[in-house]
Backbone as XML, in Angstrom:
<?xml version="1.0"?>
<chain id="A" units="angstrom">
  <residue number="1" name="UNK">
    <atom name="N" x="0.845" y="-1.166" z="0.000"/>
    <atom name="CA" x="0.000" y="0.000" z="0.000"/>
    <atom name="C" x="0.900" y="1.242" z="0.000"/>
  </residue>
  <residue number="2" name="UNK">
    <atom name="N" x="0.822" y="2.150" z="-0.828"/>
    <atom name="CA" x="1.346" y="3.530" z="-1.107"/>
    <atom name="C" x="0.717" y="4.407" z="-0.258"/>
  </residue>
  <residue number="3" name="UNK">
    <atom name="N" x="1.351" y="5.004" z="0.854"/>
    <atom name="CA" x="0.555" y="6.005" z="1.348"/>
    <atom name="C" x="1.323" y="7.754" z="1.304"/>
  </residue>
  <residue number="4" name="UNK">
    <atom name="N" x="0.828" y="8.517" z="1.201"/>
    <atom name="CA" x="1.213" y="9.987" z="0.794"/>
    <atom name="C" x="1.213" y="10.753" z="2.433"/>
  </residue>
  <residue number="5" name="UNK">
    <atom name="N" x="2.086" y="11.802" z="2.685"/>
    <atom name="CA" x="1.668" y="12.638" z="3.341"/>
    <atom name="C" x="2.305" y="14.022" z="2.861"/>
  </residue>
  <residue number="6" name="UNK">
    <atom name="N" x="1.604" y="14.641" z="3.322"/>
    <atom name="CA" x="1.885" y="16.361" z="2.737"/>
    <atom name="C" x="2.122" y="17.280" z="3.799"/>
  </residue>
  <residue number="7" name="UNK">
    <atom name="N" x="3.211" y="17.364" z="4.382"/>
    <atom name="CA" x="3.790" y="18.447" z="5.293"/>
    <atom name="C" x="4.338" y="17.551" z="6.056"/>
  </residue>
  <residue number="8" name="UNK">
    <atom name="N" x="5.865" y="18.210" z="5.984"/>
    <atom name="CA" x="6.740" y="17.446" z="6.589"/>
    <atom name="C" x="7.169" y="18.274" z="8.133"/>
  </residue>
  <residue number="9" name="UNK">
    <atom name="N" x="6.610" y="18.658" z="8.315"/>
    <atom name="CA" x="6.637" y="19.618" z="9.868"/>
    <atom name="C" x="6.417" y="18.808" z="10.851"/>
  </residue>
  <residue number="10" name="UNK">
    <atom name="N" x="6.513" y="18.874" z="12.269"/>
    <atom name="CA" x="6.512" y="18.053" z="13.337"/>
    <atom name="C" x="5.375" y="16.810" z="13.178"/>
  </residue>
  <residue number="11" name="UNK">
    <atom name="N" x="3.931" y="17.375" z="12.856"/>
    <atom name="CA" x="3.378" y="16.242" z="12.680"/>
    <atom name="C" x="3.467" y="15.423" z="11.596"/>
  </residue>
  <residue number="12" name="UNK">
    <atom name="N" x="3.398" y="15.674" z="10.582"/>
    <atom name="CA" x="3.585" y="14.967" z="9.466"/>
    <atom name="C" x="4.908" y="14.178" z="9.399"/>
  </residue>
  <residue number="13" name="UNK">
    <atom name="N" x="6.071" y="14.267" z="10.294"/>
    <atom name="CA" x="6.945" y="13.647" z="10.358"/>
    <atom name="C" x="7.467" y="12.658" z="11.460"/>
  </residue>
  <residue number="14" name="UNK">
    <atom name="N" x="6.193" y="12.914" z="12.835"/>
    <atom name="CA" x="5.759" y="12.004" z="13.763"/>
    <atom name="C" x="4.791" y="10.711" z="13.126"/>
  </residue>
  <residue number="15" name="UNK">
    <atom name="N" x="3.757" y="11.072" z="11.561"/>
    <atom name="CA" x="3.361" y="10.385" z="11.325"/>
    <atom name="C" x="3.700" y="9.673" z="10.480"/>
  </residue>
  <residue number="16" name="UNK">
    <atom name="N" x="4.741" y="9.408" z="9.897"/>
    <atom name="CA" x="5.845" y="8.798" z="8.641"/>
    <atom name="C" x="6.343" y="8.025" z="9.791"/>
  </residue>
  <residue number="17" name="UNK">
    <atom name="N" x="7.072" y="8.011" z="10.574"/>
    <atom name="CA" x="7.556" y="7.444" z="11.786"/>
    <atom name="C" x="6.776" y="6.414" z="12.208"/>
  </residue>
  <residue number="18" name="UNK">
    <atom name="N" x="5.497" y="7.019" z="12.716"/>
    <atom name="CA" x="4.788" y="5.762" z="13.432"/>
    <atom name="C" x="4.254" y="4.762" z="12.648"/>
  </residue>
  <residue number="19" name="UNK">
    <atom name="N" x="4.114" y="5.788" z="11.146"/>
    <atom name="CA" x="4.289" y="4.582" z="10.008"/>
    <atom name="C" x="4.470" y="3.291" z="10.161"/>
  </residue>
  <residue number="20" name="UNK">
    <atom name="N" x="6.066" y="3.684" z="9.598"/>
    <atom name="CA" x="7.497" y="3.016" z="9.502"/>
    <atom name="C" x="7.285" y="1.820" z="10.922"/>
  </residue>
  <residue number="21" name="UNK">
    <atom name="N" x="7.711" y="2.750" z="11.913"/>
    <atom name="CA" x="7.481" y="1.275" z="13.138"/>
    <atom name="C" x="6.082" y="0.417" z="13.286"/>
  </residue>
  <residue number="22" name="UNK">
    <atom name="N" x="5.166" y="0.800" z="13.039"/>
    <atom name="CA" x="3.870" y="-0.330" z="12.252"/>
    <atom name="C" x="3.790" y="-1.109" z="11.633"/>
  </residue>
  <residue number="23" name="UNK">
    <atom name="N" x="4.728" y="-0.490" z="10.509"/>
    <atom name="CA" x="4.696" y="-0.999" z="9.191"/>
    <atom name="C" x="3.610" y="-1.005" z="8.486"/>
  </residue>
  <residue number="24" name="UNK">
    <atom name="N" x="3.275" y="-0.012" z="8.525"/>
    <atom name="CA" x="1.777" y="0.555" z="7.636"/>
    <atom name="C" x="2.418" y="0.732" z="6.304"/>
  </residue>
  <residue number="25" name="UNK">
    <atom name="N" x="1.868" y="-0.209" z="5.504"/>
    <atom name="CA" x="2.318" y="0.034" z="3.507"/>
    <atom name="C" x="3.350" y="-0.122" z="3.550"/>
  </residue>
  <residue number="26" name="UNK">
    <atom name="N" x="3.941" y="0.027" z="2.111"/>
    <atom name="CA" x="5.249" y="-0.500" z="1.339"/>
    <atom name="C" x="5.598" y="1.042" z="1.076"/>
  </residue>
  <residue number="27" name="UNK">
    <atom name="N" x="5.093" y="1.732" z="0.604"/>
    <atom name="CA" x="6.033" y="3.223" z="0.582"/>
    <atom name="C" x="5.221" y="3.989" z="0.746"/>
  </residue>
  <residue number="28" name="UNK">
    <atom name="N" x="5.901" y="5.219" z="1.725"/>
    <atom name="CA" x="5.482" y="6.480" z="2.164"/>
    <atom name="C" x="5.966" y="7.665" z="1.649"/>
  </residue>
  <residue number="29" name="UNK">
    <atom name="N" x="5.454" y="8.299" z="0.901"/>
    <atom name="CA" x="5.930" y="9.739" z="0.047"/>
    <atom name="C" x="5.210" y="10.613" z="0.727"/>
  </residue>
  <residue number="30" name="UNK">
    <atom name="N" x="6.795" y="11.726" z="1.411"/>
    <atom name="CA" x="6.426" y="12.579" z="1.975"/>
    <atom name="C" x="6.800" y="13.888" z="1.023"/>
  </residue>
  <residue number="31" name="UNK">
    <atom name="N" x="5.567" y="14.943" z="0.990"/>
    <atom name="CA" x="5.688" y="16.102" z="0.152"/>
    <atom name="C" x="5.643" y="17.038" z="0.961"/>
  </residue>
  <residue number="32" name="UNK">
    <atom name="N" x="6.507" y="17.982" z="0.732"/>
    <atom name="CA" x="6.399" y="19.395" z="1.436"/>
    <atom name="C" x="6.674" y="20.370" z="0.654"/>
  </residue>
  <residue number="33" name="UNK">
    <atom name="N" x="6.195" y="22.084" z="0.613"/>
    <atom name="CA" x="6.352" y="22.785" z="0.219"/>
    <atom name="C" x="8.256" y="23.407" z="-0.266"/>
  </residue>
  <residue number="34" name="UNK">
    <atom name="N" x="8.518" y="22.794" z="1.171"/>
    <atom name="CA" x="10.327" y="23.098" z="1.628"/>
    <atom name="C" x="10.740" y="21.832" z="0.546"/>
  </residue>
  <residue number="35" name="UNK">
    <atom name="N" x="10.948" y="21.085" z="-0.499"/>
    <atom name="CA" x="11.875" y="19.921" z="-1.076"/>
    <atom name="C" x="12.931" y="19.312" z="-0.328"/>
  </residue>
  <residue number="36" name="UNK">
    <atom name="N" x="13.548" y="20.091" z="0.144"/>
    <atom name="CA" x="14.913" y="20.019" z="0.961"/>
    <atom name="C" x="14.649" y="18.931" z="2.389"/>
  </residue>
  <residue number="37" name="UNK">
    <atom name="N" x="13.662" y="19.884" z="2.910"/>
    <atom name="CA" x="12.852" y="19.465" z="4.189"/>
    <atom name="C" x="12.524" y="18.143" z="4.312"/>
  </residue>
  <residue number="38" name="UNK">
    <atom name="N" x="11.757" y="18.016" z="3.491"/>
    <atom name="CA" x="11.135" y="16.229" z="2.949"/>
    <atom name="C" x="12.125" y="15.436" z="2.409"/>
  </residue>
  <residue number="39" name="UNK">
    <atom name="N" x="13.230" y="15.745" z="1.371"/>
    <atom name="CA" x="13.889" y="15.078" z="1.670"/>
    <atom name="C" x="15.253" y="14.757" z="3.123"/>
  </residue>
  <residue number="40" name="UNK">
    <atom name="N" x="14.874" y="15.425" z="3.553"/>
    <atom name="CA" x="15.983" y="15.417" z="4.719"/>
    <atom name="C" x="15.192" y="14.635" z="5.734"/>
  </residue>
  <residue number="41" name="UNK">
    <atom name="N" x="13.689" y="15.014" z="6.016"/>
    <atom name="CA" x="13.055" y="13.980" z="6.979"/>
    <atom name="C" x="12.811" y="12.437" z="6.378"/>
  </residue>
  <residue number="42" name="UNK">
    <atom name="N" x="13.000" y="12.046" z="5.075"/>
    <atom name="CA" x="12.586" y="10.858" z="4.063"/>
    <atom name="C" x="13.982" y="10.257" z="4.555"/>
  </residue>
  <residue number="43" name="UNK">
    <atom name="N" x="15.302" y="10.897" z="4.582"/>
    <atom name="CA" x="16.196" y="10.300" z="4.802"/>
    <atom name="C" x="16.194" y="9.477" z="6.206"/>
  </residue>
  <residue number="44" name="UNK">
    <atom name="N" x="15.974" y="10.388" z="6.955"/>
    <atom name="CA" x="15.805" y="10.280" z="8.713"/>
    <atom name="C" x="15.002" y="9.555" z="8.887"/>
  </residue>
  <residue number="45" name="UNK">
    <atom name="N" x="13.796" y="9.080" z="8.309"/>
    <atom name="CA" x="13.062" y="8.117" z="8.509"/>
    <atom name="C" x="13.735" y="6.451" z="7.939"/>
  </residue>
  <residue number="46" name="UNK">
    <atom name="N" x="13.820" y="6.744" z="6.623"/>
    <atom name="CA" x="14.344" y="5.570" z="6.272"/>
    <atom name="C" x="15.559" y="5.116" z="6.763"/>
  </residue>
  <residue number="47" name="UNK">
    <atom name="N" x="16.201" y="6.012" z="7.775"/>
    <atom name="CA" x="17.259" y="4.995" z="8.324"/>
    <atom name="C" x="16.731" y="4.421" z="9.705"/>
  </residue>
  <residue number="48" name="UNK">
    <atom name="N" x="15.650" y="4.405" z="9.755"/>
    <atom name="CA" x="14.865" y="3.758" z="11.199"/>
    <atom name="C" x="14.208" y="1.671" z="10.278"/>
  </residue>
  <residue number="49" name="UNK">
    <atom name="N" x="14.075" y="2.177" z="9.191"/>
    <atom name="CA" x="13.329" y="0.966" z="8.586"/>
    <atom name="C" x="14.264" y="-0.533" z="8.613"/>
  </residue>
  <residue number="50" name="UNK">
    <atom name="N" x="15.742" y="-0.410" z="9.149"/>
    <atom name="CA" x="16.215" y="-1.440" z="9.359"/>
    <atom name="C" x="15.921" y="-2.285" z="11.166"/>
  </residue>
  <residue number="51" name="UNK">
    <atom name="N" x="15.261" y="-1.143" z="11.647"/>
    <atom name="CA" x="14.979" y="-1.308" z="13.178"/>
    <atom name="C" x="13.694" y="-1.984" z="12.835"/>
  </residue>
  <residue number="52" name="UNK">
    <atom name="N" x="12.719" y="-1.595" z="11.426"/>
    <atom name="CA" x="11.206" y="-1.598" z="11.978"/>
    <atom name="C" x="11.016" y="-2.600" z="10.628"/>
  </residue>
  <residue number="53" name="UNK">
    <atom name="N" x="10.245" y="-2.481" z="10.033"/>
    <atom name="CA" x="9.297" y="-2.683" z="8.516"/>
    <atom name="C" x="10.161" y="-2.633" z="7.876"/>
  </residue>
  <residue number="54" name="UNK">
    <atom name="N" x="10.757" y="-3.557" z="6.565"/>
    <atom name="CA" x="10.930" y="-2.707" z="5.186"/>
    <atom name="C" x="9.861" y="-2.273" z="4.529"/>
  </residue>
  <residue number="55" name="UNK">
    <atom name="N" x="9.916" y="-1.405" z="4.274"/>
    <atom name="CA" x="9.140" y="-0.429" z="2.961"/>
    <atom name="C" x="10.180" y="0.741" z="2.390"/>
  </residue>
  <residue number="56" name="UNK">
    <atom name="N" x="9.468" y="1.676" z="2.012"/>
    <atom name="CA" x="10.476" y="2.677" z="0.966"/>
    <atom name="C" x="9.847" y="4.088" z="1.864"/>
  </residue>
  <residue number="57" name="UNK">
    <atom name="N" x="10.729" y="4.547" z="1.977"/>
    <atom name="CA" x="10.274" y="5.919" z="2.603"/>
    <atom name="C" x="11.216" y="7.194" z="1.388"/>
  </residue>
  <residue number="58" name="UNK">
    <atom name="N" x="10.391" y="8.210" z="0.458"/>
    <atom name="CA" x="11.199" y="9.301" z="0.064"/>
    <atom name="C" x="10.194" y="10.369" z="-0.237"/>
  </residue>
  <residue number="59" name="UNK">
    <atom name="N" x="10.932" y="11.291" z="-0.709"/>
    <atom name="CA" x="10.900" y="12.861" z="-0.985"/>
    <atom name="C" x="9.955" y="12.904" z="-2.136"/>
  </residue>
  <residue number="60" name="UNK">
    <atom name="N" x="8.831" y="13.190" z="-2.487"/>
    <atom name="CA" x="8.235" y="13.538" z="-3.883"/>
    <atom name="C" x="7.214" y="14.568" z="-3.743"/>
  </residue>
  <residue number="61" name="UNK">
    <atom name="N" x="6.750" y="14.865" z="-5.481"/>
    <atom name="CA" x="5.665" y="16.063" z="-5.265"/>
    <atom name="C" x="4.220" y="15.459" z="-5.110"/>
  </residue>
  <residue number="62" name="UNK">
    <atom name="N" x="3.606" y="16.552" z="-5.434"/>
    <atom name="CA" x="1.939" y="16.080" z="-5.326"/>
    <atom name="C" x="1.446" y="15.067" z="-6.755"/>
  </residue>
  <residue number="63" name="UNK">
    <atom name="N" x="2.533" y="15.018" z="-7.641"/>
    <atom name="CA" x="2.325" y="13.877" z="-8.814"/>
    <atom name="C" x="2.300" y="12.701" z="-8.339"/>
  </residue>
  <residue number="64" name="UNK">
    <atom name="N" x="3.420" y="12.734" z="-7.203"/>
    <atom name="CA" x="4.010" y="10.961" z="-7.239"/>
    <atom name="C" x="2.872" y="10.796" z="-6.136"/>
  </residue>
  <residue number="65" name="UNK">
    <atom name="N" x="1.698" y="11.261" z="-5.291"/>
    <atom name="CA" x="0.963" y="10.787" z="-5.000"/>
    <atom name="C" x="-0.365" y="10.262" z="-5.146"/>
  </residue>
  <residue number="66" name="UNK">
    <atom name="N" x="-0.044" y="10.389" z="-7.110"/>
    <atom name="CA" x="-0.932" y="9.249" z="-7.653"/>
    <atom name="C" x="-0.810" y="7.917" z="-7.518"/>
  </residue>
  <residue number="67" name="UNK">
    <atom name="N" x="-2.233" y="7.033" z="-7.281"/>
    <atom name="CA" x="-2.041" y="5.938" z="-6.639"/>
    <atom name="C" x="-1.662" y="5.604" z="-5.032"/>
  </residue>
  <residue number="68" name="UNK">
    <atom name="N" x="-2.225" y="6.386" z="-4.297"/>
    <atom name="CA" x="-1.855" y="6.477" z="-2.919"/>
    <atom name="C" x="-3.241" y="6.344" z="-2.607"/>
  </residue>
  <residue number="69" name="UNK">
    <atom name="N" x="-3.375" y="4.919" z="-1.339"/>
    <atom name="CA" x="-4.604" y="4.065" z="-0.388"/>
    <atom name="C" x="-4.480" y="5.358" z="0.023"/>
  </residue>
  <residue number="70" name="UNK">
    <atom name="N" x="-3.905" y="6.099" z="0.993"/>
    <atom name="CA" x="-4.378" y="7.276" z="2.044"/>
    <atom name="C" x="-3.543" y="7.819" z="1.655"/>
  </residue>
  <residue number="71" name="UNK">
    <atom name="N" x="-3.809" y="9.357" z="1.693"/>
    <atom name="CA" x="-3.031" y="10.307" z="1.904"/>
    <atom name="C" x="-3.349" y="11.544" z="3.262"/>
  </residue>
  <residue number="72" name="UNK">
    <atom name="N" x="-2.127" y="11.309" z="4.057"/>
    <atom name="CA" x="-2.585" y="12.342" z="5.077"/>
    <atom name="C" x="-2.410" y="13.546" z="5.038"/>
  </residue>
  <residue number="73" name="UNK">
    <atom name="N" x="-2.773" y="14.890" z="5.346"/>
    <atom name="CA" x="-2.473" y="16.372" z="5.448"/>
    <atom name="C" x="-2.272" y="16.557" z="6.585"/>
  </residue>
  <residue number="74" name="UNK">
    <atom name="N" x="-1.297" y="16.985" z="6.922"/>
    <atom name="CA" x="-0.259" y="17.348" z="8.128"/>
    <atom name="C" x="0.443" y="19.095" z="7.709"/>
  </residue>
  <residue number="75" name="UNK">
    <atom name="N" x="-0.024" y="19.463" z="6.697"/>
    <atom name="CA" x="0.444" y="20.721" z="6.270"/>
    <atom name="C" x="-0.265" y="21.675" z="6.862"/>
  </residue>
  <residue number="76" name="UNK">
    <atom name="N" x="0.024" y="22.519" z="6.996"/>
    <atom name="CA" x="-0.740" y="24.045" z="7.962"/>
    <atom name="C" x="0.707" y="24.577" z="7.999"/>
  </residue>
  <residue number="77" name="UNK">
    <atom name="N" x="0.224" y="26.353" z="8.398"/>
    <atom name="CA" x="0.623" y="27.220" z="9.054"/>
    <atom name="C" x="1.225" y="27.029" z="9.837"/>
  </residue>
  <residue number="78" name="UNK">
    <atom name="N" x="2.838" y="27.072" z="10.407"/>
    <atom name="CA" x="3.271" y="27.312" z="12.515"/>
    <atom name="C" x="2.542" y="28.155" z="12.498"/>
  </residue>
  <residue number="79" name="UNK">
    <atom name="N" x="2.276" y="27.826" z="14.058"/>
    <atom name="CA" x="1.528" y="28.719" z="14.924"/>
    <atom name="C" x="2.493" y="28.845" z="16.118"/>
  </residue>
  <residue number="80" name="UNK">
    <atom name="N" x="1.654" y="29.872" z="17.025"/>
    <atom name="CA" x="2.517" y="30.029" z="18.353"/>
    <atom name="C" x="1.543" y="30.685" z="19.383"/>
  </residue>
  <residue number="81" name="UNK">
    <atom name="N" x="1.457" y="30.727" z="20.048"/>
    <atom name="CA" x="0.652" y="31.284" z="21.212"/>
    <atom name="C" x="0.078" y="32.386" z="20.592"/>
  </residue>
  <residue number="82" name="UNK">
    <atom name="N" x="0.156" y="33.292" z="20.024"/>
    <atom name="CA" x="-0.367" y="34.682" z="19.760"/>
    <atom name="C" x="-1.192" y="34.631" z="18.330"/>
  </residue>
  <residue number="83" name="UNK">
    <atom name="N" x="-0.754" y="33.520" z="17.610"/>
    <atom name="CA" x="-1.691" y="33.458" z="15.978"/>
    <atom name="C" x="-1.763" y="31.885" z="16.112"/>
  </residue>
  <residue number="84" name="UNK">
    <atom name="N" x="-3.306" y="31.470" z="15.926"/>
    <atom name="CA" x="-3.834" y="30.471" z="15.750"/>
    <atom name="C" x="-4.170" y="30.306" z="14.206"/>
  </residue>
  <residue number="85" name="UNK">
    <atom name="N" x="-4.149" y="29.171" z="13.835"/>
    <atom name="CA" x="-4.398" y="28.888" z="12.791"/>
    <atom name="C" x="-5.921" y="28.845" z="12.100"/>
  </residue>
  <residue number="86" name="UNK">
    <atom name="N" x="-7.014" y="29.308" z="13.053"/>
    <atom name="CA" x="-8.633" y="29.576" z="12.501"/>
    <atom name="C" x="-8.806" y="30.428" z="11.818"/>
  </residue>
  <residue number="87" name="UNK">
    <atom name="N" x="-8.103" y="31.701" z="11.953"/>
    <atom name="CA" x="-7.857" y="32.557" z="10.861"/>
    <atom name="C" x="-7.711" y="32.218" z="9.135"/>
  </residue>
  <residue number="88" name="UNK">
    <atom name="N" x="-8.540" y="31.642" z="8.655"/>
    <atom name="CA" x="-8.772" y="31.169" z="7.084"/>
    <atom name="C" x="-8.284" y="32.256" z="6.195"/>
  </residue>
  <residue number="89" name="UNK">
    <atom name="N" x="-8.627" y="33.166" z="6.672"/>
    <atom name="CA" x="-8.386" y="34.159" z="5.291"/>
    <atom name="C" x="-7.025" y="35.241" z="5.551"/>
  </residue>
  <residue number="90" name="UNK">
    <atom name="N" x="-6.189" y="34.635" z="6.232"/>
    <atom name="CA" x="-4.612" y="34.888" z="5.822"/>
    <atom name="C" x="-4.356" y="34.331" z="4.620"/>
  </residue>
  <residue number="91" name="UNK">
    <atom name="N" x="-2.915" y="34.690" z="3.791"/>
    <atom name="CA" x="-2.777" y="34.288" z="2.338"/>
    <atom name="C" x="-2.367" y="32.750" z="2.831"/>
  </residue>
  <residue number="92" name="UNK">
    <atom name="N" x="-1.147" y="33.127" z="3.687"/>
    <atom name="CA" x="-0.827" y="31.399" z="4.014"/>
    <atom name="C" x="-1.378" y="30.505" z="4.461"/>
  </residue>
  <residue number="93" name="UNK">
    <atom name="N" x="-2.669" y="30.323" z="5.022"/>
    <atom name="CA" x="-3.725" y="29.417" z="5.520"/>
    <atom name="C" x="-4.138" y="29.128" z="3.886"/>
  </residue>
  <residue number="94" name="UNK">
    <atom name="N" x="-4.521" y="30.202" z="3.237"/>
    <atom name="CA" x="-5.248" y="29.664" z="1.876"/>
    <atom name="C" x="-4.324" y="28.813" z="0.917"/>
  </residue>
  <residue number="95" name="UNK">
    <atom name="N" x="-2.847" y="29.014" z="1.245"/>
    <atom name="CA" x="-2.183" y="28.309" z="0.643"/>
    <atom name="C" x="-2.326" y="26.911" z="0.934"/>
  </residue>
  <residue number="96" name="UNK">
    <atom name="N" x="-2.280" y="26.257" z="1.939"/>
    <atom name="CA" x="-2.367" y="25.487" z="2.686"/>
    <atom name="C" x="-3.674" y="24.822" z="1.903"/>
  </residue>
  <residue number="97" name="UNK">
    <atom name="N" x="-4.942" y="25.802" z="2.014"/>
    <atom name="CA" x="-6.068" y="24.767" z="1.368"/>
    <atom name="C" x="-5.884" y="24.583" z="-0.238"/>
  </residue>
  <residue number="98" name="UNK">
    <atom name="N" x="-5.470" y="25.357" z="-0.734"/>
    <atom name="CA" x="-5.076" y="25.318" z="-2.569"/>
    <atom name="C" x="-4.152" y="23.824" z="-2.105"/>
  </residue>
  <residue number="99" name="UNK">
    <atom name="N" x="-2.977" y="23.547" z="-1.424"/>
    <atom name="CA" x="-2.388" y="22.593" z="-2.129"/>
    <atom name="C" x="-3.246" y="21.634" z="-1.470"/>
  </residue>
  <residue number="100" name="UNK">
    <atom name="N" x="-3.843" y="21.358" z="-0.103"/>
    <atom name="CA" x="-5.126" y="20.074" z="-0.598"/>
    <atom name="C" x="-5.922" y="19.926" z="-1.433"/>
  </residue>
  <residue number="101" name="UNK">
    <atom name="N" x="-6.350" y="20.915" z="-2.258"/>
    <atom name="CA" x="-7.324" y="20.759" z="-3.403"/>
    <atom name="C" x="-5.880" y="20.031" z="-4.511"/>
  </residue>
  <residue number="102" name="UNK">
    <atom name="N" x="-4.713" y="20.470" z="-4.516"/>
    <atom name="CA" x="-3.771" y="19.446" z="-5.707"/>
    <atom name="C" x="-3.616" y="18.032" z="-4.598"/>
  </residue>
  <residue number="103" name="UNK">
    <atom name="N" x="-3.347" y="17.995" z="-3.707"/>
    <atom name="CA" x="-3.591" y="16.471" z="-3.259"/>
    <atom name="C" x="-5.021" y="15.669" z="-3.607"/>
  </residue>
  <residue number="104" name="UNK">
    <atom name="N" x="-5.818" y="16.647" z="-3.192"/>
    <atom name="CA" x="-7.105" y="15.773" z="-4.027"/>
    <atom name="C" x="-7.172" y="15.370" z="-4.726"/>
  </residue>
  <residue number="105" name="UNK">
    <atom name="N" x="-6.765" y="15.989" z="-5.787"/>
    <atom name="CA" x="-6.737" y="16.144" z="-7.335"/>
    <atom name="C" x="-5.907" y="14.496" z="-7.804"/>
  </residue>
  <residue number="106" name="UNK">
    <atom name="N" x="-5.102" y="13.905" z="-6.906"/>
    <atom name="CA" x="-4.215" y="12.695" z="-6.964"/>
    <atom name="C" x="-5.214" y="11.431" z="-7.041"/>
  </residue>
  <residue number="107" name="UNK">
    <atom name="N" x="-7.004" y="11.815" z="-6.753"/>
    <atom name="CA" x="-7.677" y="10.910" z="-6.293"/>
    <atom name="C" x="-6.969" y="9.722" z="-5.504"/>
  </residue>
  <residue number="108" name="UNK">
    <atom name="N" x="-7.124" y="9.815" z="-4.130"/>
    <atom name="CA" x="-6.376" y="9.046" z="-2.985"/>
    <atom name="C" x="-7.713" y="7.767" z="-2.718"/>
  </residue>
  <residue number="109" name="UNK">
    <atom name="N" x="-7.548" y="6.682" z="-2.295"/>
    <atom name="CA" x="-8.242" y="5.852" z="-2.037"/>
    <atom name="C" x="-9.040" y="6.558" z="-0.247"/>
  </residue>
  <residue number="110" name="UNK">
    <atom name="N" x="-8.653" y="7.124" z="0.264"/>
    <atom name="CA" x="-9.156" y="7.298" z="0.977"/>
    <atom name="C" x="-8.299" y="9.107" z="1.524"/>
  </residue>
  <residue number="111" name="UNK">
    <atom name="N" x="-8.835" y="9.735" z="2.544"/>
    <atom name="CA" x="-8.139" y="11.044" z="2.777"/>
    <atom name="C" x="-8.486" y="11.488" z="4.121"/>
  </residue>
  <residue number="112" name="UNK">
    <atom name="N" x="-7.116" y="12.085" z="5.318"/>
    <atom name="CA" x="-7.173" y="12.346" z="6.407"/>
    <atom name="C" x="-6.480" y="13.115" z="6.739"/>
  </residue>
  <residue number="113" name="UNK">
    <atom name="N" x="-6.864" y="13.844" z="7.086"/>
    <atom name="CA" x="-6.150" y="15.927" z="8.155"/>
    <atom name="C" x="-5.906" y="15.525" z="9.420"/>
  </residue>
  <residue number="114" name="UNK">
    <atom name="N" x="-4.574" y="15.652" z="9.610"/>
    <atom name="CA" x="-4.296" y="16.224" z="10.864"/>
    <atom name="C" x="-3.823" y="17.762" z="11.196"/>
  </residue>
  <residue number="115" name="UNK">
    <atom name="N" x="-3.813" y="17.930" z="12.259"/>
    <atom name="CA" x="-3.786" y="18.966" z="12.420"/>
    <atom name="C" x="-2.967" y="19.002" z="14.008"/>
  </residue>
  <residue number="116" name="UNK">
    <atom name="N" x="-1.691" y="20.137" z="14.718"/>
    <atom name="CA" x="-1.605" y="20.135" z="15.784"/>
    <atom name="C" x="-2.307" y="21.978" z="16.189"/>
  </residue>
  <residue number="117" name="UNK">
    <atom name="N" x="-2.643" y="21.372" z="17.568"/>
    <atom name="CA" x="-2.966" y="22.545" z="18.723"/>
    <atom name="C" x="-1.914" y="22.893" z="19.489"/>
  </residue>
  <residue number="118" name="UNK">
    <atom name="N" x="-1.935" y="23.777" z="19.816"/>
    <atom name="CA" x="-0.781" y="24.486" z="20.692"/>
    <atom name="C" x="-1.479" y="24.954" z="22.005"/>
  </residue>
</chain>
């Protein structure tokens, strides 16, 4: 099973992880806005997969998550005590929903948001 996630920020990279030690699916493509980012956490993960599961853990865009059972959204805004993320109509919140409408667009077998609170 191919599964996608999109934001490689604390959660989205707690959830590649708990993946990996599950062994949930055969490969996990993590996408982030940052390239660099995703691949640097794709690396960091896949050197845990000799401890846990083999599968394939790497770096791709919102293409290579065609054909993906789930794809999770873990992408948002940081926040911090003083700006919450309910605020919708900042530019960068809307960014955030434009690139789930291109994850959609991947038609995913199934689709799930996370989100952290502060």
């Amino acid at each position: 099973m191919k599964v996608g996630i999109v934001g490689c920020g604390m959660v989205g990279s707690a959830s590649a992880y708990a993946l990996v030690m599950h062994g949930v699916g055969r490969e996990i493509v993590l996408v982030d806005l940052n390239r660099a980012r995703a691949e640097a956490e794709a690396n960091d993960i896949f050197h845990a997969v000799p401890f846990a599961h083999p599968l394939t853990v790497r770096a791709g865009s919102y293409a290579d998550l065609t054909g993906t059972r789930v794809v999770v959204i873990a992408g948002g805004v940081a926040q911090n005590r003083a700006k919450r993320a309910c605020n919708c109509s900042s530019g960068t919140q809307m960014s955030s929903i434009r690139s789930c409408r291109r994850c959609y667009a991947s038609r995913p077998k199934r689709f799930c948001s996370l989100s952290a609170i502060l």
